[in-house]
N, C-alpha and C positions, 0 to 999 in steps of 0.2 A: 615849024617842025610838026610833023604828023603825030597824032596821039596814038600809040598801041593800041589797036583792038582786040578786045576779048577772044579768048577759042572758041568758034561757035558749036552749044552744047548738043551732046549725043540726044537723038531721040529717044522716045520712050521705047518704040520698036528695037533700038539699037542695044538699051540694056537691060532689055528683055532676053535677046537674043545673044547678046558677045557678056553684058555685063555681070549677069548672075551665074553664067558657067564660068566664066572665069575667076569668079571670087571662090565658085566651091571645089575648082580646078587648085586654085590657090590653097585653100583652105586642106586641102586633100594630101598635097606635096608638102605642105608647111607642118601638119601632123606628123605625117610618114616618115619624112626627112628629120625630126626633132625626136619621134622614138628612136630610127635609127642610130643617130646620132650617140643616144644614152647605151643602146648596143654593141655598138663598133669599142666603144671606150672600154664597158663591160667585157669585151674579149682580150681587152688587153691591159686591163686589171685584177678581173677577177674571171677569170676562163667556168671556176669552179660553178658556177650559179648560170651558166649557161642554160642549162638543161634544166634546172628548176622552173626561171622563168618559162621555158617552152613547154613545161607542161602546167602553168598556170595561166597563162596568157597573159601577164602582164609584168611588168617594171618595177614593182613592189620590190621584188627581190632583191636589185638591182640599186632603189634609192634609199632604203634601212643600210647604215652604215657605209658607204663607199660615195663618200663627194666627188673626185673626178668622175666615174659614172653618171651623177646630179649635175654638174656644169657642165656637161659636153653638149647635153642640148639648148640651152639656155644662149650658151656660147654661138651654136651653129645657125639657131633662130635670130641672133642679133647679126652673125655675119649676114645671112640671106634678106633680114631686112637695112640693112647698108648698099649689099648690092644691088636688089629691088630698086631702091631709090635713087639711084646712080641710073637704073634704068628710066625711070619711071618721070626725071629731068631730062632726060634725052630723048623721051618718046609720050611725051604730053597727053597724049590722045588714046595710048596703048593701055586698055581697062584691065589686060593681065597682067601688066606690070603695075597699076596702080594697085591693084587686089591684092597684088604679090609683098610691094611696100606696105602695103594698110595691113594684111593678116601679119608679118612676119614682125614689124614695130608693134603691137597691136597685144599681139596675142598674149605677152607676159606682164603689160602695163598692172592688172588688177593684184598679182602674187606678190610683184616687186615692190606696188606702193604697198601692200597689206605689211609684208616683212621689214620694209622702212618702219613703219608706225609705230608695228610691235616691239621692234629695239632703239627705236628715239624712247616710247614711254615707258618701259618697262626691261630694258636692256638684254630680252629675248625675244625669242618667237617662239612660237608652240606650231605653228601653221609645217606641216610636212610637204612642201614643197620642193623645185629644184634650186631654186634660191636658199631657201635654208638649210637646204644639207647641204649645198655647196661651201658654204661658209663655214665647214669644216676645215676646209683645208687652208685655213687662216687662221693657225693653231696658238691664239691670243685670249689671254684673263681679259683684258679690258676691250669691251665693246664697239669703243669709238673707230676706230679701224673698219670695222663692220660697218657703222651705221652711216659711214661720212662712203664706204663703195656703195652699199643699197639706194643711199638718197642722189650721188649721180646718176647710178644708173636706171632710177626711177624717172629723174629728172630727164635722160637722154631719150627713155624709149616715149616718153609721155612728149617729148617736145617733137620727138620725128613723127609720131602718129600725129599731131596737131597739124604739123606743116604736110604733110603727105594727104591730108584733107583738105587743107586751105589753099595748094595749088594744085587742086582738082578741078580747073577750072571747065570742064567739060559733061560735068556731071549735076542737073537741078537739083534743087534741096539738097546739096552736098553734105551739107551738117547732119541732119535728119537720116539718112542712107548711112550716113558714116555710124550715128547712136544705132540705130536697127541693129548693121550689123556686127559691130561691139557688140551688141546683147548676145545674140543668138552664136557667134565666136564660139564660146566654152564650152555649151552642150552639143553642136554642131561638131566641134574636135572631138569631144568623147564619142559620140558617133560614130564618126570616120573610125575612130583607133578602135572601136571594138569590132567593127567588119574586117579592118586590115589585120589586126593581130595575129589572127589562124592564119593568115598570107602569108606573114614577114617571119614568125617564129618558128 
């Protein structure tokens, strides 16, 4: 019986060229589509705060008191990184589809283990995020509710970004590419969303 052979990996040329636009192609749609996301909900919760945010430029408005608002993007970043990855098993060698899986599992890994932490040891969070205002709308005295959803879904988006790396198999230093760009992720988003803001609002 013949042993499987490896994917033979992309050149340097190749993700010079296809691998870093398509992570910041990714990175770009995965911001855009995760504010909109908290918008679209916002007009059909709270219509009234429309026009605040557009003339502040941002979501502030939008995540102080109103959790559906707070989960709608959280929500649509974990559908796109599901379907990402559905893609990204089907087309091994497709760097925008890996980028697409890696930014979309990726992108909430740090808020969601932060708000796990903070209501295992201390039965809150302080941290304003869309994780924790989302958890408004789980209108419960007792925490463990909370902290047994946070710690799955810490556990799910932390396990798909693992394996969305480790069957990268076309990419050198895969490990090392994948830490880089984990780091630079967060400010990279902030980024994007303050160019697109004046666009979208």
């Amino acid at each position: 019986m013949a042993l499987r052979e490896d994917e033979p990996k992309h050149t340097l040329q190749i993700l010079l060229k296809l691998g870093i636009p398509s992570f910041l192609l990714a990175v770009i749609l995965s911001t855009i589509t995760h504010q909109l996301a908290h918008l679209g909900a916002a007009k059909l919760t709270i219509p009234s705060t429309i026009d605040i945010m557009a003339n502040d430029g941002n979501l502030d408005t939008i995540h102080s008191g109103h959790p559906f608002a707070s989960a709608a993007g959280p929500i649509w970043t974990f559908f796109l990184a599901l379907v990402s990855f559905g893609f990204f098993l089907r087309y091994p060698r497709n760097l925008f589809a890996a980028s697409m899986a890696f930014v979309n599992a990726s992108s909430r890994v740090t808020e969601t283990i932060s708000v796990f932490f903070q209501l295992l040891f201390h039965n809150k969070t302080t941290m304003i995020v869309d994780e924790s205002l989302s958890l408004a709308l789980i209108p419960l005295k007792d925490p463990t509710i909370s902290i047994v959803m946070m710690c799955f879904f810490s556990i799910i988006t932390l396990y798909l970004t693992i394996i969305v790396v480790h069957d990268l198999k076309t990419v050198p230093w895969k490990w090392l590419v994948a830490l880089v760009l984990f780091l630079i992720l967060g400010p990279l988003e902030n980024i994007i969303w303050d160019v697109a803001a004046p666009l979208v609002l």
